[in-house]
C-alpha positions as CSV (number, residue, x, y, z in Angstrom):
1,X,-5.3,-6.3,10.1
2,X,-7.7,-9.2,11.3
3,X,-6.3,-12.2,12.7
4,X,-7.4,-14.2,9.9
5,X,-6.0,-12.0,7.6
6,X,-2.5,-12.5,9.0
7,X,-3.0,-16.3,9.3
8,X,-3.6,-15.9,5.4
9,X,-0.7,-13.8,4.3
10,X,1.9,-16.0,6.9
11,X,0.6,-19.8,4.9
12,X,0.6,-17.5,1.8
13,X,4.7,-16.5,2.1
14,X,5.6,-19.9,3.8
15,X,4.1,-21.8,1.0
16,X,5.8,-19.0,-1.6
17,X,8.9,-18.0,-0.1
18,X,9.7,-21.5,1.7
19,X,8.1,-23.9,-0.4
20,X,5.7,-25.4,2.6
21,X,3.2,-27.7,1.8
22,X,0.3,-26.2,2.5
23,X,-1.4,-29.1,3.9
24,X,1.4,-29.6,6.9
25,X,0.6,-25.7,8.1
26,X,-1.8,-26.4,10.5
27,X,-2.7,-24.2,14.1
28,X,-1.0,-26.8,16.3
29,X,1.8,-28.1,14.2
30,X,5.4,-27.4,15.4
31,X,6.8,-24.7,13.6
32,X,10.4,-25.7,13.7
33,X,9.7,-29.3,12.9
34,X,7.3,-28.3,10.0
35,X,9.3,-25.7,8.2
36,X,12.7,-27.1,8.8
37,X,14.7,-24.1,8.1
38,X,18.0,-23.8,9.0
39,X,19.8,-20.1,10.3
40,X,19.9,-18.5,6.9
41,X,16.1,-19.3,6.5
42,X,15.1,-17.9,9.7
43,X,17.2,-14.9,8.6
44,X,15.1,-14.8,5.7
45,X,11.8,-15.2,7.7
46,X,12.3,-12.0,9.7
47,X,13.1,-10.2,6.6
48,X,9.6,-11.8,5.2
49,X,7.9,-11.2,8.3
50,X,9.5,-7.5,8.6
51,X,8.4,-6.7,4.9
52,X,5.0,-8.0,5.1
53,X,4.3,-6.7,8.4
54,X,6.2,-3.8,9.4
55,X,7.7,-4.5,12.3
56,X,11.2,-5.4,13.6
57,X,11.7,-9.0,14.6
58,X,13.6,-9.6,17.6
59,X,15.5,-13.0,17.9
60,X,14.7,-13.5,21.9
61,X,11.0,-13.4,20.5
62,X,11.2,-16.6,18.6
63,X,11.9,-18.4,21.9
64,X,8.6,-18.6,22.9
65,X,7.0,-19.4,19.2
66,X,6.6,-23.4,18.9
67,X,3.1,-24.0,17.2
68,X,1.8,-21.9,14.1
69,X,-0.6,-20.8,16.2
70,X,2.4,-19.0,18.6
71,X,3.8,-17.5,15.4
72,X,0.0,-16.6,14.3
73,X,-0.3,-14.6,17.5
74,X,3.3,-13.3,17.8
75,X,2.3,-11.5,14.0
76,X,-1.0,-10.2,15.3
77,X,0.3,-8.8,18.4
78,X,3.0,-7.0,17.1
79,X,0.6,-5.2,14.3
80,X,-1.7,-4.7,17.2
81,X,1.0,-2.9,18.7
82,X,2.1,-1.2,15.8
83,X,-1.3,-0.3,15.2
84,X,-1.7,1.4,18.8
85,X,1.6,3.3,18.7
């Protein structure tokens, strides 16, 4: 899965699943602040993330994910690990 590919399918179930306007989902906007999703939606984000993607979300990983390009990259990393193992 291309990077682009996974940009496509993350705006696609934000702007499904959360009801994010798409025009706010931009590389260097702040995730947090954009989706404003309290800790039942970020439960249902991993389970998004997990279904779409196929792998297993850690918590601690979110830590380090403040743009939509951090969470862009966090996805294509882990498929690129998936991919490899």
């Amino acid at each position: 899965m291309t990077k682009e590919e996974i940009i496509k399918t993350v705006n696609n179930f934000l702007v499904e699943e959360f009801e994010v306007d798409a025009a706010k989902i931009t590389p260097e906007a702040n995730l947090r602040e954009t989706l404003d999703l309290d800790s039942l939606d970020y439960v249902d984000l991993v389970v998004v993330i997990e279904s779409h993607f196929g792998f297993k979300v850690v918590g601690e990983d979110f830590v380090n994910i403040h743009t939509f390009e951090d969470f862009y990259m966090y996805c294509f990393n882990k498929v690129q690990e998936k991919a490899v193992a």
